[in-house]
N, C-alpha and C positions, 0 to 999 in steps of 0.2 A: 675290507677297508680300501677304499679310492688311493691308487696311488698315486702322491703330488709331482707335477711335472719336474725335472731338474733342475728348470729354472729359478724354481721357488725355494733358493737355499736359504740358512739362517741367516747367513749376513744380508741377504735381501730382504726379506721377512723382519729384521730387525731396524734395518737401515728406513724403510718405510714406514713403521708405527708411527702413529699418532701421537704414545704416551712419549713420554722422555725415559729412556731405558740406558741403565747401567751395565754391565758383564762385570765380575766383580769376582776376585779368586779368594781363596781361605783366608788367606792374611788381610784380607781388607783391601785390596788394590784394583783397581778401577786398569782393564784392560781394555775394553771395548766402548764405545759413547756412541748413540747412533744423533742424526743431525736436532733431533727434537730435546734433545738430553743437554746436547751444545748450545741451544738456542734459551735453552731454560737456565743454566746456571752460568751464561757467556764467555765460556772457553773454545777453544779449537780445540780439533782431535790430538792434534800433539800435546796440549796444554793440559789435558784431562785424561788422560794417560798416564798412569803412571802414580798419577794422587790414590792419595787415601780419602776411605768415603767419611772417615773423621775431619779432614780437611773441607768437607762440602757442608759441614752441621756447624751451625753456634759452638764455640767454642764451651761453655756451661752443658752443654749433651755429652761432651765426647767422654767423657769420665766414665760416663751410666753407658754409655755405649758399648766398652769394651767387655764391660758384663752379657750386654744383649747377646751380643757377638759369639761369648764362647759358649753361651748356651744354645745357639745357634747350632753352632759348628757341631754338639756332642748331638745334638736333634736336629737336620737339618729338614725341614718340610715346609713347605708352601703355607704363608702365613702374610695376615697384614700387620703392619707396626703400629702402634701406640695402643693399641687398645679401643679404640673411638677418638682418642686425643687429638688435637690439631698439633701435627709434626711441620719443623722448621729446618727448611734446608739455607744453604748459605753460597750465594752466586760469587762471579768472581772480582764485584766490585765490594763486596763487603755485605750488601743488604739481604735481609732476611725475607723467604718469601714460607708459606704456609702451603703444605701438602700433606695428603695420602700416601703413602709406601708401602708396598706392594713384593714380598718375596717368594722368590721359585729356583730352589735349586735344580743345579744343572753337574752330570758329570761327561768330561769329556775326555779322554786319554786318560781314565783312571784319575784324575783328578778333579777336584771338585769348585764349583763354579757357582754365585750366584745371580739371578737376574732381579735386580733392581729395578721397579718400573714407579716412578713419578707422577703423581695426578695433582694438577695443581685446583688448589680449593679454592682460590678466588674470583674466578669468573663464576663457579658454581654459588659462591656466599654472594657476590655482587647481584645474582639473578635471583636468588630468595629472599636477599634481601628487597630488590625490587618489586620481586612477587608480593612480598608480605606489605610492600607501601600500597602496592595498587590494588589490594585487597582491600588494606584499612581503607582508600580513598573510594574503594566502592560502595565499602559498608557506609561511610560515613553520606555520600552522593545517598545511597539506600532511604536511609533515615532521614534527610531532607527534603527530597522528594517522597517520601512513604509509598515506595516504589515495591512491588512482590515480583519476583524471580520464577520464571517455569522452563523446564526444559522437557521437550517432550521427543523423545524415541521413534521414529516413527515405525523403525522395523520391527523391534520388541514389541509396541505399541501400549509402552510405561511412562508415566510422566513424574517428572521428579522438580519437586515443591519447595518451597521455603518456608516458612513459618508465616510471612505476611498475604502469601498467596492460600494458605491453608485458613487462614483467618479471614480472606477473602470469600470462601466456599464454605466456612461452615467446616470446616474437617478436621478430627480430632489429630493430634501432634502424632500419634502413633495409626494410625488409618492409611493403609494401602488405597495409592489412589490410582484409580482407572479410569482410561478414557471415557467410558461411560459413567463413571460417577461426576465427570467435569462436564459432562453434556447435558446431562441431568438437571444441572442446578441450573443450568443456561433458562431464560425463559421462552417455550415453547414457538412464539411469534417471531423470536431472535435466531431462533436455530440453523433457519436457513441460510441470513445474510453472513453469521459467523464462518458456516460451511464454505460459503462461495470466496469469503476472504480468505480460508483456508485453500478449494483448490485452486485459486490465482498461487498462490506461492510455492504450491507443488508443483505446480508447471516448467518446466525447464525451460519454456521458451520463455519465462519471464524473469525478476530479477532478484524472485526469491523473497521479497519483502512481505512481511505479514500484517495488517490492520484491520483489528475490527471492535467493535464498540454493543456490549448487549446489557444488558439486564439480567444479574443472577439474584435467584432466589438461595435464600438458608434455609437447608433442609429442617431446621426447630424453628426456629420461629416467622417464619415464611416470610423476614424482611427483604426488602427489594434493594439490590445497589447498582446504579449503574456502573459496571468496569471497562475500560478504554486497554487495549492490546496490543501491544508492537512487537515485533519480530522477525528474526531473518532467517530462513530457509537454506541448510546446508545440504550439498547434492551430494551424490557420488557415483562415477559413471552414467551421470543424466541423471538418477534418479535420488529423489526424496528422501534423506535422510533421518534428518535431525532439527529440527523448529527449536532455538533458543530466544528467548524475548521478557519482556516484564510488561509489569500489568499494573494499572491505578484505579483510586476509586474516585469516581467524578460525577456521584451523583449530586452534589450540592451543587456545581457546575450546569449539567443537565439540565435540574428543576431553575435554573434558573433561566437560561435557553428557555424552554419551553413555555417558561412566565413570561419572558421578553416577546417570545414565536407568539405569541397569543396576543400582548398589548400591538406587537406588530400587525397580525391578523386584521386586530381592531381597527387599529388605525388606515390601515388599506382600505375595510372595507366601506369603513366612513367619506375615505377618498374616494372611492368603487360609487359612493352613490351618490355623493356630489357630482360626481360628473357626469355619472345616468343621468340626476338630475338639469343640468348642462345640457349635455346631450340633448335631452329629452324636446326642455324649453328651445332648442337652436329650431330642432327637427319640426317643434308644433309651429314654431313661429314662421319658418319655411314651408310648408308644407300647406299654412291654413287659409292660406290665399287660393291658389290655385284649387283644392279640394274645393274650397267653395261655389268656386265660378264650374267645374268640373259639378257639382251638383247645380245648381242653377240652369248650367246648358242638360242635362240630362231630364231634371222637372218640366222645360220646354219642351224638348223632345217627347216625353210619355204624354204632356198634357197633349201636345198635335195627334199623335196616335190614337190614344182617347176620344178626342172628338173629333175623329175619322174626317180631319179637313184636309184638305188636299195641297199644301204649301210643301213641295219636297227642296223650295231652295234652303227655305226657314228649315227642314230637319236637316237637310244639308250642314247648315251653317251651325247650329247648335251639336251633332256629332263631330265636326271638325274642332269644335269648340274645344270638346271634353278630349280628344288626342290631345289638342295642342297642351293643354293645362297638364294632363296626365304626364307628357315628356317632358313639361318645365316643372313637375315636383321631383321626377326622374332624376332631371339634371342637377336640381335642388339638392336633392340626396348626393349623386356625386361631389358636387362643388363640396358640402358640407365634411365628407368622408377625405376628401381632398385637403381642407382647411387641417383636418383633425392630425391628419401623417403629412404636413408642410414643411420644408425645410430642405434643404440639402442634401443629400445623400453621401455619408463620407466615408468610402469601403480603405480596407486594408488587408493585405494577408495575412492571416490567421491559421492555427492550428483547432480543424475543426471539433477531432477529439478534446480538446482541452476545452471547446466553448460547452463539448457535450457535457464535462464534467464539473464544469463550472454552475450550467444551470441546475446541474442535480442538486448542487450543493445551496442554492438558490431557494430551490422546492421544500430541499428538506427542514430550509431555515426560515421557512414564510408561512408555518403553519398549517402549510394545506393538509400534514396527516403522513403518518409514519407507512411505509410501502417498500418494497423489495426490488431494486435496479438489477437488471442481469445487462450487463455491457459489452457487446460483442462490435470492438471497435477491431478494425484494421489499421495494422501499424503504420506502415507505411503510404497510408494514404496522404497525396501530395495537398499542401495550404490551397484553400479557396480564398476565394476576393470575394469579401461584403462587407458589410455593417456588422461586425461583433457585436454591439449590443441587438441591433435588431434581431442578429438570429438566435443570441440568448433569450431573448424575449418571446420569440415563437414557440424556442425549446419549453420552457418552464410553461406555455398557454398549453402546448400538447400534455405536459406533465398533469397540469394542473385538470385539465378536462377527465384525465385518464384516471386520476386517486379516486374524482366525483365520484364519475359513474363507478368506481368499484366499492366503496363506499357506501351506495346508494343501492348497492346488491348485498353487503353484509356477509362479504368474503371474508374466508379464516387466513388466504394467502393474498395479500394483493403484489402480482409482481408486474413491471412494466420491463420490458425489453426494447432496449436502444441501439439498436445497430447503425454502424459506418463505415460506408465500403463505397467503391466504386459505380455508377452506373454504367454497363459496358455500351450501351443503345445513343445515350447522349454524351457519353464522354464527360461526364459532369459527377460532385461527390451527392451520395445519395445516403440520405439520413431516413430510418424508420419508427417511430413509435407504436408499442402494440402493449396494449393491456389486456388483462383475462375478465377484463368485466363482462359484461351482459351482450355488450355487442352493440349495434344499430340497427333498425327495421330497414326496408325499402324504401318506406316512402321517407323517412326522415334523411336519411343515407343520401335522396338527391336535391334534398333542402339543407343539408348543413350547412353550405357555407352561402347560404341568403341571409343577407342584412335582416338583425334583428329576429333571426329564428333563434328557436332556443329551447331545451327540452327542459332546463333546471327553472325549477320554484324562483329561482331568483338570479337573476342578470339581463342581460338587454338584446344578446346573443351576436356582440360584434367580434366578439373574441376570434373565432375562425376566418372571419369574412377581410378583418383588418391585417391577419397572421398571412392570408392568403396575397392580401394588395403588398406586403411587405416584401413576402418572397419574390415574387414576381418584378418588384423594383429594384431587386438584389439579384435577377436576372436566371431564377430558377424557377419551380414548379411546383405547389402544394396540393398533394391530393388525397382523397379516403380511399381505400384498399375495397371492394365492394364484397372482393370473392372470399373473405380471412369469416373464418368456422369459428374461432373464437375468441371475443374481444373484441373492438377496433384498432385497427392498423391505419396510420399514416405514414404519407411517405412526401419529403420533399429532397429537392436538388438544389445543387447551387455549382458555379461555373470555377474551376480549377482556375488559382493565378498563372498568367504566364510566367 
């Protein structure tokens, strides 16, 4: 046994507790108080000294007291009082308080001694009591919201359920539940995005928060619900502890999104061809003068050729003809492309992660089709100076381009990666889109961003060409990645605020 140093005598040891402790001899007399003991029934040392611990009780105990006492004394052993009862000690202003009592005989010089140690009950009832309100206020919060409770283990790798999360899954009341039995019911196509919302909040270098949104299947009757998931990530030592959060079911919400994501579809794309059509009529109206006279001078031309006569001022005049008409349909088109992006330019600083996560949210609410974001933004990348919406609007044309073409491949994963980091070459923020679709040939790869090219069944193909005049007027750079193995990659920049 460790021997304790000297200085750790009993009147030190006593005078320091916590509890409020008595010294107390055969007869009932209170010799010793240390300052917790004082502070509890508001005597001084001189003052509590010397009393009897019948003096410290309601006067209605002391009677049954002096029985306890002498059976005490004929059995003296370490024991607690009342039985479970709630014991009432008596301070020095009169009032009654509620404790625990706690005894340990002591002998000292052949005579025998005991220690009284006090715990008082009411800050311990005040906190169950408290516990027991903010229970009921959760439960009741529970059953208004229809809210399911999960806490999951992550070292054990056990997850522990409530009845409305088990109801959630299909899982009988008595079924051991394991992480792979909750991944299971997850729908196949969801699994991924679930995971990634998962290792974001294992991360230590983030904030712990958990969100994510899928589609579970019941393992009987193979119905579908969508469930929505929040959560907060507890760490220890850095590392991943404990995921507690609750979970809802939002599929009537969902089907309704997605009835909305579709009248809205519609209606864009009704808009979409009104202004093709717009477009279209500007471009023929512009366009059918000059092409005319551009054929006219050119039937001149081939007629002289043809009948081998010799007027080189006349083919002269007729090939200067069709330049000139060719760069006034040229200019045509710009003026026209010009009219269409008119206006002001009105930049602001911005956080360009937030625009990136803004147009997600954008994408994922426009119909275009359910896909898998992997987002490798940098934190601390500093505000650039543009047009917020413009450069939302470019974000969401790369998005939208990128769902097509994966889409139009009849991939089982479609995932697009959006990275934001710095370009160290120009000093400027540099934003990438890469999708795992099909990719791009060569030759289309140095037509894409030509007015009016266009690989899909249906649109006009300004979408890149206008995304390109935009950035460029926001004082950055859009271009296709040519060397990327697979998928297309784009990349633009935009100029850091001072």
């Amino acid at each position: 046994m460790t021997n304790l140093p000297q200085s750790l005598s009993f009147q030190l040891l006593f005078d320091t507790a916590a509890e409020a402790m008595l010294l107390v001899d055969a007869k009932g007399v209170v010799t010793l108080a240390n300052p917790s003991a004082q502070q509890l029934f508001g005597y001084s040392s001189a003052e509590i000294c010397g009393l009897t611990v019948e003096s410290l009780m309601p006067e209605r105990h002391r009677q049954h007291h002096h029985h306890l006492h002498a059976g005490y004394l004929e059995k003296p052993e370490k024991r607690a009082m009342g039985s479970g009862k709630a014991l009432s000690a008596l301070t020095k202003d009169g009032s009654e308080i509620v404790v625990d009592i706690g005894l340990s005989p002591m002998h000292a010089d052949g005579k025998l001694f005991s220690l009284v140690t006090f715990y008082s009950t009411d800050r311990r009832r005040d906190a169950e009591e408290s516990f027991k309100i903010s229970e009921e206020r959760l439960h009741l919060a529970k059953q208004a919201a229809d809210l399911a409770v999960f806490d999951f283990d992550s070292n054990q790798n056990v997850l522990h359920w409530d009845e409305k999360m088990r109801e959630l899954w299909g899982a009988e009341t008595n079924e051991a539940i394991t992480y792979k039995r909750f991944v299971t019911s997850i729908h196949p196509e969801d699994r991924a995005a679930r995971q990634a919302a998962l290792d974001t909040a294992i991360d230590p270098k983030g904030n712990g928060e958990y969100h994510a949104e899928y589609w579970v299947i019941h393992p009987n009757n193979q119905l579908e619900r969508w469930v929505s998931a929040v959560g907060k990530m507890h760490f220890e030592d850095g590392v991943a502890t404990r995921l507690v959060g609750v979970a809802w079911d939002v599929t009537e919400r969902k089907m309704l999104e997605i009835k909305l994501q579709e009248q809205r579809a519609e209606t864009e794309s009704i808009s979409q061809q009104m202004v093709a059509a717009h477009t279209a009529s500007a471009i023929a109206h512009e366009l059918n003068q000059p092409l005319a006279a551009i054929s006219a001078y050119s039937e001149v031309a081939l007629h002289a050729l043809n009948a081998g006569t010799h007027y080189p001022d006349n083919l002269k005049r007729a090939l200067e003809g069709c330049v000139e008409q060719a760069q006034r349909a040229g200019a045509s088109l710009h003026e026209l492309l010009a009219f269409l992006q008119k206006g002001d330019l009105v930049t602001e600083r911005f956080d360009l992660n937030e625009a990136v996560k803004e147009a997600l949210n954008i994408a994922r609410g426009s119909g275009y089709g359910e896909f898998h974001p992997i987002l490798q933004l940098e934190q601390a990348v500093p505000k650039v100076m543009g047009n917020r919406i413009q450069v939302q609007k470019i974000l969401v044309n790369l998005l939208r381009n990128a769902i097509e073409a994966m889409r139009g491949s009849n991939l089982k994963s479609s995932a697009i990666t959006i990275q934001v980091g710095t370009n160290l070459t120009t000093n400027m923020a540099h934003v990438t889109v890469q999708d795992n679709g099909p990719g791009l040939d060569a030759e289309t790869a140095k037509r894409i961003f030509d007015p009016f090219f266009t690989t899909k069944l249906t649109g006009i193909g300004m979408g890149l060409a206008i995304s390109r005049a935009l950035i460029e007027a926001n004082g950055g750079q859009l271009w296709l990645d040519p060397s990327t193995q697979v998928g297309a990659t784009f990349h633009f920049t935009l100029p850091f605020a001072l």
